[in-house]
FILOMI-168728 format. One record per atom (N, C-alpha, C): residue in three letters; x, y, z. Coordinates in steps of 0.2 Angstrom, whole numbers, padded with zeros to 4 digits, always signed. Layout:
BEGIN
ALAXYZ/...
END
This chain:
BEGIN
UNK-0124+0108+0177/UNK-0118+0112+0179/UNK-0114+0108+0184/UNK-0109+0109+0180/UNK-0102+0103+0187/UNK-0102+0106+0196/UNK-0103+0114+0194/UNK-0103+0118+0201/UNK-0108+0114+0206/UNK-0115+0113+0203/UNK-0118+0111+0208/UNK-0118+0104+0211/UNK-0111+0099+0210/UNK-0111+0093+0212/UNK-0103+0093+0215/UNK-0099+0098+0211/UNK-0093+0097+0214/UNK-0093+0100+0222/UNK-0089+0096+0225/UNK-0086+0100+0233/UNK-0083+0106+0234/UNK-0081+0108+0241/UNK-0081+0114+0240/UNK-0071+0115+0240/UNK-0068+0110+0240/UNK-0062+0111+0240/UNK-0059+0110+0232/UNK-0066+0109+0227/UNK-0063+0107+0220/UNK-0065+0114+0216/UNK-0070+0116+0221/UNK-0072+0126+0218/UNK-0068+0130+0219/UNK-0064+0129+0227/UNK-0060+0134+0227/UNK-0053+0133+0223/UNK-0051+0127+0222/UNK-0046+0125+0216/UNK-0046+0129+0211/UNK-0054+0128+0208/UNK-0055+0130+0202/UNK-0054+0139+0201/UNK-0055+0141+0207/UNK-0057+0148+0209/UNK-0053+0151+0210/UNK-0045+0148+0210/UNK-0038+0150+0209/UNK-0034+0149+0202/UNK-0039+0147+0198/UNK-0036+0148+0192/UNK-0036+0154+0191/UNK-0028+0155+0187/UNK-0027+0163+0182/UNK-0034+0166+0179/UNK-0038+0161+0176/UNK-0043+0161+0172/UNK-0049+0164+0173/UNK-0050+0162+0180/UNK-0055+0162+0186/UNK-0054+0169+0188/UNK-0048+0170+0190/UNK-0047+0176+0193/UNK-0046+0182+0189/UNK-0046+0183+0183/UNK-0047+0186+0177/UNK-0055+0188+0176/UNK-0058+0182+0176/UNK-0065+0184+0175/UNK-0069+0188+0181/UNK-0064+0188+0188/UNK-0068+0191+0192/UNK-0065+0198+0191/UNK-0060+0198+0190/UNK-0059+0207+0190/UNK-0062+0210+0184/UNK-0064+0206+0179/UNK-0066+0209+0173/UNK-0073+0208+0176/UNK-0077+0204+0179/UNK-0083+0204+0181/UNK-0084+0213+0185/UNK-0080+0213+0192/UNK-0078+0219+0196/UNK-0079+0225+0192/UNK-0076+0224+0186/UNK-0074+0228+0182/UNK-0082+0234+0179/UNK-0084+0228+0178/UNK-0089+0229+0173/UNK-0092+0232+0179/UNK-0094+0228+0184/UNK-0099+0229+0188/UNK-0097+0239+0192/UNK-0092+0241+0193/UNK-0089+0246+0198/UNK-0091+0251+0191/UNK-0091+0253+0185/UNK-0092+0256+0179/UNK-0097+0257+0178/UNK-0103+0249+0181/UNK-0110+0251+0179/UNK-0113+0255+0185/UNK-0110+0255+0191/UNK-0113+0258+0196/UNK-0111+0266+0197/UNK-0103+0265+0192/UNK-0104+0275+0193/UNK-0109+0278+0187/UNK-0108+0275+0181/UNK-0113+0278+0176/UNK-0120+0279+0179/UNK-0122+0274+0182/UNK-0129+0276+0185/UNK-0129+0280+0190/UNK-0124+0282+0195/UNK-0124+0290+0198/UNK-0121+0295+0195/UNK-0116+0294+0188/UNK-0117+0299+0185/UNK-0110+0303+0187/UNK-0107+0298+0189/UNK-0101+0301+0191/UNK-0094+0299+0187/UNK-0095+0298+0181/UNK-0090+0296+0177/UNK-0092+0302+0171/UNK-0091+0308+0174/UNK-0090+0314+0171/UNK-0085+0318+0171/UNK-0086+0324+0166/UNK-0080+0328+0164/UNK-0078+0331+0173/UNK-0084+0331+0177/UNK-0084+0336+0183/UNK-0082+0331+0187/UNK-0081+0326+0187/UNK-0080+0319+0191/UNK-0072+0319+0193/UNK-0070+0320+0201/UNK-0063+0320+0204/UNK-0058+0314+0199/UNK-0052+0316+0199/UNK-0047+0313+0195/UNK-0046+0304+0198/UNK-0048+0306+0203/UNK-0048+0297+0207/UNK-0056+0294+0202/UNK-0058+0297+0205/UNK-0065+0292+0199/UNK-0064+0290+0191/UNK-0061+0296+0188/UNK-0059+0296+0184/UNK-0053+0288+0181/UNK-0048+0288+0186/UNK-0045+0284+0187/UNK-0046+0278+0185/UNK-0052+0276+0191/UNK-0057+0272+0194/UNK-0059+0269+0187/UNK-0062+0272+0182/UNK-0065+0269+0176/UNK-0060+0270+0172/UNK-0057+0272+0171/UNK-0052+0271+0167/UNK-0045+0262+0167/UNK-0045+0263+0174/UNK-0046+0256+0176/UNK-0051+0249+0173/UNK-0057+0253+0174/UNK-0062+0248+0172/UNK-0062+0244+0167/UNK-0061+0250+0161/UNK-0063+0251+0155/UNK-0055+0244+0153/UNK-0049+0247+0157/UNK-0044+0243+0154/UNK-0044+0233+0156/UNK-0049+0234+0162/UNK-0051+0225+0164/UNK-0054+0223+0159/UNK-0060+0229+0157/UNK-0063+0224+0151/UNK-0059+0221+0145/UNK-0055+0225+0143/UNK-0051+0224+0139/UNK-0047+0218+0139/UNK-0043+0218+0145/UNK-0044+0208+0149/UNK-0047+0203+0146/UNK-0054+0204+0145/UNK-0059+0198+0142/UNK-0057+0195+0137/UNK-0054+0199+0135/UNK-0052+0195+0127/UNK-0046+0190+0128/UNK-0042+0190+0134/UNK-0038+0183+0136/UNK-0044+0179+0136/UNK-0049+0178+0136/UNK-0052+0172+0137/UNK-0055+0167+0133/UNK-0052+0168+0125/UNK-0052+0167+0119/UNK-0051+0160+0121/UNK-0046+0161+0126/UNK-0039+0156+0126/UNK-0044+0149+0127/UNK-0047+0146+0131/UNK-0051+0143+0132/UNK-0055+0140+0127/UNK-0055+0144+0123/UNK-0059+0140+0118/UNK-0055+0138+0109/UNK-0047+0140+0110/UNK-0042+0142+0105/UNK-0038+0134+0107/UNK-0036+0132+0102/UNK-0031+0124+0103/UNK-0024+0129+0103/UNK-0024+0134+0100/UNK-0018+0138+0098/UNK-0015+0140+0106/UNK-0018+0142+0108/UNK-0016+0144+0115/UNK-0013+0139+0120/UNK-0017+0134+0118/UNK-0018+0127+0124/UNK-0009+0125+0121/UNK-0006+0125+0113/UNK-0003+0121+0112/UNK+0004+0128+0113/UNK+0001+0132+0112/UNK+0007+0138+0113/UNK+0010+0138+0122/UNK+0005+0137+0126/UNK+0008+0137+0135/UNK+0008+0128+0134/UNK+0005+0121+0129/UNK+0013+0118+0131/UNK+0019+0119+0129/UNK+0020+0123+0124/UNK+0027+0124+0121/UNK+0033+0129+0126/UNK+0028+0132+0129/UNK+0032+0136+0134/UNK+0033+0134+0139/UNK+0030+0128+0140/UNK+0032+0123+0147/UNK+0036+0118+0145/UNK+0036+0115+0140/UNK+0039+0111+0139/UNK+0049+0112+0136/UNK+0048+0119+0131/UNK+0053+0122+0131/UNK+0055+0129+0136/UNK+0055+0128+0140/UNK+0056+0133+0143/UNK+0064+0135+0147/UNK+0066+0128+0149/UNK+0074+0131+0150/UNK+0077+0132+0145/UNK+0075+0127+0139/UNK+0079+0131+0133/UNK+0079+0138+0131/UNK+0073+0143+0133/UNK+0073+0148+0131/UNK+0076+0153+0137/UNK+0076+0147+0142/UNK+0079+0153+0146/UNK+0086+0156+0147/UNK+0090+0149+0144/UNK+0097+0151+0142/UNK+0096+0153+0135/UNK+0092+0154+0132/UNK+0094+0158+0124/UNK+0090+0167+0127/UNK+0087+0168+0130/UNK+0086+0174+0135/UNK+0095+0175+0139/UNK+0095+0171+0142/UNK+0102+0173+0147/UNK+0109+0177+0140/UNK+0107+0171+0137/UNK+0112+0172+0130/UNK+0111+0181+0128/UNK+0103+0183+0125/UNK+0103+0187+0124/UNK+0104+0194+0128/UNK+0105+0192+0137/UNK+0107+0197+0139/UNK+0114+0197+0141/UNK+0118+0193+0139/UNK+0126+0191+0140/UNK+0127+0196+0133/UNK+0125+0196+0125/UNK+0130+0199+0122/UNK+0127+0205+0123/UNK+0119+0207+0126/UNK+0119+0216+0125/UNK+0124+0221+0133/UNK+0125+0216+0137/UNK+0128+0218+0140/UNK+0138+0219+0139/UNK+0139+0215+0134/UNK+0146+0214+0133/UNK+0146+0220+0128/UNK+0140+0219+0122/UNK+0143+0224+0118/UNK+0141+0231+0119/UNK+0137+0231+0124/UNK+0136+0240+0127/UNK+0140+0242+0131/UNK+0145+0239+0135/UNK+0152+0243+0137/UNK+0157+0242+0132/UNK+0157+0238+0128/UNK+0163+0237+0122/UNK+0161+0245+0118/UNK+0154+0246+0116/UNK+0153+0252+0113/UNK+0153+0258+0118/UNK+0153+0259+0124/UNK+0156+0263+0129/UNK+0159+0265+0130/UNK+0166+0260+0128/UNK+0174+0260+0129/UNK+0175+0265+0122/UNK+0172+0262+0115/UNK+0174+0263+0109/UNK+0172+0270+0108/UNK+0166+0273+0109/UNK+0163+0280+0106/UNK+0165+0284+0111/UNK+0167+0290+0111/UNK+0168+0295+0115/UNK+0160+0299+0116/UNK+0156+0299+0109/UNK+0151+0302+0108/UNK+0146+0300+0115/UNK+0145+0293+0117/UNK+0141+0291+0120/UNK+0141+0294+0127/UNK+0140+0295+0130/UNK+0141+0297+0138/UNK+0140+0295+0144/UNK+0134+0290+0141/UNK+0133+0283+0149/UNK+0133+0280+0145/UNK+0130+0275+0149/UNK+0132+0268+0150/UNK+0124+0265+0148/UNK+0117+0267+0148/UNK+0111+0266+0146/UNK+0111+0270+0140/UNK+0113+0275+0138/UNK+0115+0277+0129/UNK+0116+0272+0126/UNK+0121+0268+0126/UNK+0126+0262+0125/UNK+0119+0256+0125/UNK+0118+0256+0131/UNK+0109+0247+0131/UNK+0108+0250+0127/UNK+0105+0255+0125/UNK+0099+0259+0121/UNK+0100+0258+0113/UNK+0106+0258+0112/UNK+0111+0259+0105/UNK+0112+0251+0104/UNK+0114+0246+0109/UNK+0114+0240+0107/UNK+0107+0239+0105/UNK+0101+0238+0110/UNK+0096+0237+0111/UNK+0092+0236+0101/UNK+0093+0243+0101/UNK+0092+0243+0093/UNK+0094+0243+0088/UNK+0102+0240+0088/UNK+0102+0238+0084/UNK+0104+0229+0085/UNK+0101+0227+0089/UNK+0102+0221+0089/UNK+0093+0218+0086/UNK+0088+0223+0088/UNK+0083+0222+0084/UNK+0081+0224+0079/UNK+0087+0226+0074/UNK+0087+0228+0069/UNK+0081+0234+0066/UNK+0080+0240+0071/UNK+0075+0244+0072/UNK+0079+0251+0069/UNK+0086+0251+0074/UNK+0089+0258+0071/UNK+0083+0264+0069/UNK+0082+0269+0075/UNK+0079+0273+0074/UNK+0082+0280+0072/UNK+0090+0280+0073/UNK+0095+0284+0068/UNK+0096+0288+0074/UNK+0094+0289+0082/UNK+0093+0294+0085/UNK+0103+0294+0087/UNK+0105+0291+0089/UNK+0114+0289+0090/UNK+0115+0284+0085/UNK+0121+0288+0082/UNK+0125+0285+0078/UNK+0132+0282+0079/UNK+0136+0278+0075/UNK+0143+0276+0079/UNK+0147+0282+0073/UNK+0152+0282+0077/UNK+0156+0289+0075/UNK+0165+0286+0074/UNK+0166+0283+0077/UNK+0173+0281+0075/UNK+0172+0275+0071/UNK+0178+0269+0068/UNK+0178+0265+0063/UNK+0177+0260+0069/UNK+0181+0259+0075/UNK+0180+0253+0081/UNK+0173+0254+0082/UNK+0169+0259+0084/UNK+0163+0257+0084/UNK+0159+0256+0077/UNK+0161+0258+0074/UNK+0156+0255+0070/UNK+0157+0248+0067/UNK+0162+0244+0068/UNK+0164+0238+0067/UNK+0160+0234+0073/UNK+0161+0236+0079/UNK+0156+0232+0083/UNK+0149+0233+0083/UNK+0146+0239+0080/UNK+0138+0241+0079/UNK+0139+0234+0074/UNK+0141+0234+0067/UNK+0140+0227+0065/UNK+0140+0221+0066/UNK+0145+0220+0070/UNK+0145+0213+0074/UNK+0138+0213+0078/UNK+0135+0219+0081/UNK+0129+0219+0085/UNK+0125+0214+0080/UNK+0123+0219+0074/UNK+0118+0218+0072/UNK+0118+0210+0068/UNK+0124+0209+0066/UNK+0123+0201+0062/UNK+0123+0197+0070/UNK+0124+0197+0077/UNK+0124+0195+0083/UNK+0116+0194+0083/UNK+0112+0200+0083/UNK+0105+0201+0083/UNK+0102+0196+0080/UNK+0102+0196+0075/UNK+0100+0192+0071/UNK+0100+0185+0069/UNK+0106+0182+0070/UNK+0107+0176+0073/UNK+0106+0172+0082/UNK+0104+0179+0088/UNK+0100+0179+0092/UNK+0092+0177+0093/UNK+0091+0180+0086/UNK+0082+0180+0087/UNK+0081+0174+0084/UNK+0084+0171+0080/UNK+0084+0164+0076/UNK+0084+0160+0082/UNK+0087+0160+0087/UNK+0088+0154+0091/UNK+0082+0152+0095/UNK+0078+0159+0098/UNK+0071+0156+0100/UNK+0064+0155+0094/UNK+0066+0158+0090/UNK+0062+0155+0086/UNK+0063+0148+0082/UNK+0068+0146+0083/UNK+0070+0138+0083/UNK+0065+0134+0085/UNK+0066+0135+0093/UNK+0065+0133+0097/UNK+0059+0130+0099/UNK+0053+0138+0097/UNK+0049+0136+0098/UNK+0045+0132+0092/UNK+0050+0134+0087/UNK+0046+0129+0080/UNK+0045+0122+0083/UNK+0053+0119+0086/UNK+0054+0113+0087/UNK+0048+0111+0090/UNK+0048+0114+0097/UNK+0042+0113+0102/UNK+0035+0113+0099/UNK+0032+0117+0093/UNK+0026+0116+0091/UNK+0024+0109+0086/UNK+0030+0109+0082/UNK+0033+0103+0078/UNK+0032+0095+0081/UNK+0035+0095+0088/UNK+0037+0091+0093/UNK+0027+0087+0096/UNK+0025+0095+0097/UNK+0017+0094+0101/UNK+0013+0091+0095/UNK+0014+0095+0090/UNK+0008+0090+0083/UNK+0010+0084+0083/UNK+0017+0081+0083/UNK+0018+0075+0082/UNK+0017+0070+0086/UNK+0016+0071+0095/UNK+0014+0070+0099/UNK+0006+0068+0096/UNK+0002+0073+0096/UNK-0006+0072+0095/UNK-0008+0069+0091/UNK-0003+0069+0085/UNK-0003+0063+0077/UNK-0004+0056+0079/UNK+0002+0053+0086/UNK+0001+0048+0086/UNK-0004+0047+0093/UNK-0007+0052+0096/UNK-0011+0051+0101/UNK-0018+0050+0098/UNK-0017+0052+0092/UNK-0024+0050+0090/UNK-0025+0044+0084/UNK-0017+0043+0084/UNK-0016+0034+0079/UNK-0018+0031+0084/UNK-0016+0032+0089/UNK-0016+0026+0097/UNK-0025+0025+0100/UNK-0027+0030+0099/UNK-0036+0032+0100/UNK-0040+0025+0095/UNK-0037+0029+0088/UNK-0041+0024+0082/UNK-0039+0017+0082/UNK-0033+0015+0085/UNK-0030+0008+0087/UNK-0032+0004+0092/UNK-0034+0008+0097/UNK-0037+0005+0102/UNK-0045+0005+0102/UNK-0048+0011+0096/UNK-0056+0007+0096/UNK-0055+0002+0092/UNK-0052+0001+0087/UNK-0052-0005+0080/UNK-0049-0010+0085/UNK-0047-0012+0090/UNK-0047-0019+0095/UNK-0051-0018+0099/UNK-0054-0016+0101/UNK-0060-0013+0107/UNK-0067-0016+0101/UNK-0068-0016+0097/UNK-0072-0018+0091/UNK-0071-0024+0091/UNK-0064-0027+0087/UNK-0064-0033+0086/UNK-0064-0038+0091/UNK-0062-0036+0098/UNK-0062-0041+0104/UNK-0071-0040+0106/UNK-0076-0036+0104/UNK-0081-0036+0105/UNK-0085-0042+0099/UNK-0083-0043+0094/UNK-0086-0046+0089/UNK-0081-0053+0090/UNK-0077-0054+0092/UNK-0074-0062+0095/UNK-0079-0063+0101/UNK-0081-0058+0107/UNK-0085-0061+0110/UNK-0091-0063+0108/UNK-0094-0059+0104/UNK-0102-0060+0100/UNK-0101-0065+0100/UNK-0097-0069+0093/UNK-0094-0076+0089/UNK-0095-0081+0095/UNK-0091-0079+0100/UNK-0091-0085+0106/UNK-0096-0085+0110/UNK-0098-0082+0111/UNK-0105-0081+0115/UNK-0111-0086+0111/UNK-0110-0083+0103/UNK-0116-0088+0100/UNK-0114-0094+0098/UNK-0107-0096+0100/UNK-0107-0103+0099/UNK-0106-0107+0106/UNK-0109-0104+0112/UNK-0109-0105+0117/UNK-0118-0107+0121/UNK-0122-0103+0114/UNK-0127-0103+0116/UNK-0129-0108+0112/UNK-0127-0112+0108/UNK-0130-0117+0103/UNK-0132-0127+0109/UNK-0136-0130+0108/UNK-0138-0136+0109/UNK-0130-0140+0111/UNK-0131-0142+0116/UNK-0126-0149+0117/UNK-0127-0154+0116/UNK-0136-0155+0110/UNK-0134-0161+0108/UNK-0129-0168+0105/UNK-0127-0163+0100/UNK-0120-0167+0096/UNK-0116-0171+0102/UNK-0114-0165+0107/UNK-0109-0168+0113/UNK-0112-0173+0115/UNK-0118-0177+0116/UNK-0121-0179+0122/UNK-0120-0186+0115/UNK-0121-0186+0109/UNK-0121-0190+0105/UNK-0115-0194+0105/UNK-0111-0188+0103/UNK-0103-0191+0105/UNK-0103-0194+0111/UNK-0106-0192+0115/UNK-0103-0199+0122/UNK-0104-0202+0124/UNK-0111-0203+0120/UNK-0116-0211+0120/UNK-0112-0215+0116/UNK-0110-0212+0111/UNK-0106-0216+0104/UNK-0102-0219+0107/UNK-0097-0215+0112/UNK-0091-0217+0114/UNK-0090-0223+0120/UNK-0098-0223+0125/UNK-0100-0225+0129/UNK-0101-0232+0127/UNK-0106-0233+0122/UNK-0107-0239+0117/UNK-0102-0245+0116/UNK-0097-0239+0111/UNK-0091-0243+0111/UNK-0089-0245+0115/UNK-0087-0243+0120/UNK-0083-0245+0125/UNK-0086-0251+0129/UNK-0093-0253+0129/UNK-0098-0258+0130/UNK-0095-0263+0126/UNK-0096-0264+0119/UNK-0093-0268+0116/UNK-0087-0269+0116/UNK-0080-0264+0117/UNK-0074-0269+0119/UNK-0075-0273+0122/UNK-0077-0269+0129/UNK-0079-0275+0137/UNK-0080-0279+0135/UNK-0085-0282+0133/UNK-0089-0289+0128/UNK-0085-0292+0124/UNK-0081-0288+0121/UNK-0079-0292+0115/UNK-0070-0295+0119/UNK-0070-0293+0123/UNK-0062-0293+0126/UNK-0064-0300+0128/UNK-0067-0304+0131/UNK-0067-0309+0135/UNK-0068-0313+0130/UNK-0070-0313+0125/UNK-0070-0320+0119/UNK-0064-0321+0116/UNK-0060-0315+0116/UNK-0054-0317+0111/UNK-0049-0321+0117/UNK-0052-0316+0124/UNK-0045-0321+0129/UNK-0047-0327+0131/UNK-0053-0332+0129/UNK-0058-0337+0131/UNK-0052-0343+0131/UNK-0052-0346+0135/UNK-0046-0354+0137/UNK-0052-0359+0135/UNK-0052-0365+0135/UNK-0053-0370+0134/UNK-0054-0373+0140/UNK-0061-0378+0140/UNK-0060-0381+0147/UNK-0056-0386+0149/UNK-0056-0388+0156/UNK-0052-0392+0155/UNK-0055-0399+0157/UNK-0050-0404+0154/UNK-0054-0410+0154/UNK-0050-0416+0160/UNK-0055-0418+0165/UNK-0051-0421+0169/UNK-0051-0429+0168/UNK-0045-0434+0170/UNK-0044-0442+0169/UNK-0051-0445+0168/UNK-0054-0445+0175/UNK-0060-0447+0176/UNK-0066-0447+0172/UNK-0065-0441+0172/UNK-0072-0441+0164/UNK-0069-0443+0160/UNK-0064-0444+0155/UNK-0061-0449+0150/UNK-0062-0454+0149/UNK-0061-0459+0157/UNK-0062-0466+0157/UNK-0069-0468+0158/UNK-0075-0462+0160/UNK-0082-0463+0161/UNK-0082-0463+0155/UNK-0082-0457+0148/UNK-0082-0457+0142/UNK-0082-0465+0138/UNK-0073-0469+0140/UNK-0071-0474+0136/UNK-0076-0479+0137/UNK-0079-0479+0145/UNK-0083-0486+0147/UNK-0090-0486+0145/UNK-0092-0478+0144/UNK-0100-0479+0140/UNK-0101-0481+0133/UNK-0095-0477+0129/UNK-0091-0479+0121/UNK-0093-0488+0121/
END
């Protein structure tokens, strides 16, 4: 286990994860639940705060099911996409609260019917997500001309984060595509610089015979020039007066 090696300023790191601190209250959770059932006081006769209490409990456990995330690529690749696109969504957010705001006073001005100003959000709200629950209606032709602007508004609204994050998922796979060409690229050199070493290593361990031949060979030779250089440069001696006329008087 890593706990029993790691320090204690790497637990508590770890112990401020979202993650971390999810399992303790779903731990808590379980735990405070199991200790009223065993006194018996998560009953119909049981005060509204205990009541509460478990009711609580019951809604941590429920919690545990974030924890998928952990062992899901989906998740891991879903929070980078939300980090990675994220100011983009935040001005297509901004965007969508710019037209429900413009068009729910524009239909405030237009309906007499409406009476606030939250009628009006409530009326855009639904039909810019095409839900139209039929509860308000538009009543004059002006507002009904902007009830449809609402809704083809809508609907070319909610296309814009879903773009978005298409792109960003799109973007993350093709990311990992090549992060795992560059993995397989670098065992398949990590390989062939292993077996160039092997190759050199075994031709590194072989006899220096031959070499030691070659030098003698070359050593040899070069004996033989030496010797052989002073015969070709050989002068002739020289022959002086005096021994010529000893020669001519023995003759």
């Amino acid at each position: 286990c890593w706990s029993c090696v790691a320090g204690g300023y790497t637990r508590l790191r770890w112990a401020r994860k979202p993650l971390s601190i999810l399992d303790l209250l779903v731990s808590l959770a379980i735990l405070s639940e199991a200790l009223l059932l065993a006194f018996d006081v998560c009953d119909l006769r049981a005060s509204s705060r205990v009541r509460s209490v478990c009711a609580l409990g019951a809604c941590f456990r429920l919690l545990a099911i974030l924890r998928i995330e952990r062992q899901s690529k989906g998740f891991r690749r879903l929070r980078r996409v939300l980090a990675a696109k994220g100011a983009e969504l935040a001005v297509a957010a901004s965007i969508g609260v710019t037209l429900l705001a413009v068009f729910s006073v524009a239909i405030f001005l237009t309906d007499e019917t409406c009476d606030t100003l939250a009628e009006c959000v409530y009326y855009v709200s639904m039909t810019m997500t095409t839900v139209g629950y039929g509860d308000i209606t538009p009543k004059s032709d002006l507002t009904k001309l902007f009830a449809s602007i609402v809704a083809f508004s809508g609907v070319a609204f909610f296309a814009l984060p879903s773009g978005i994050v298409a792109s960003g998922f799109i973007s993350i796979m093709i990311d990992e595509a090549d992060r795992a060409d560059e993995r397989d690229r670098r065992r398949h050199n990590h390989k062939s610089k292993g077996r160039s070493l092997r190759f050199s290593r075994r031709a590194s361990a072989t006899p220096s015979a031959q070499s030691d031949d070659h030098d003698d060979e070359m050593f040899h030779d070069g004996d033989d020039h030496h010797q052989a250089a002073p015969a070709q440069s050989e002068v002739p001696p020289v022959v002086r007066p005096s021994a010529r006329r000893k020669d001519r008087q023995s003759r």
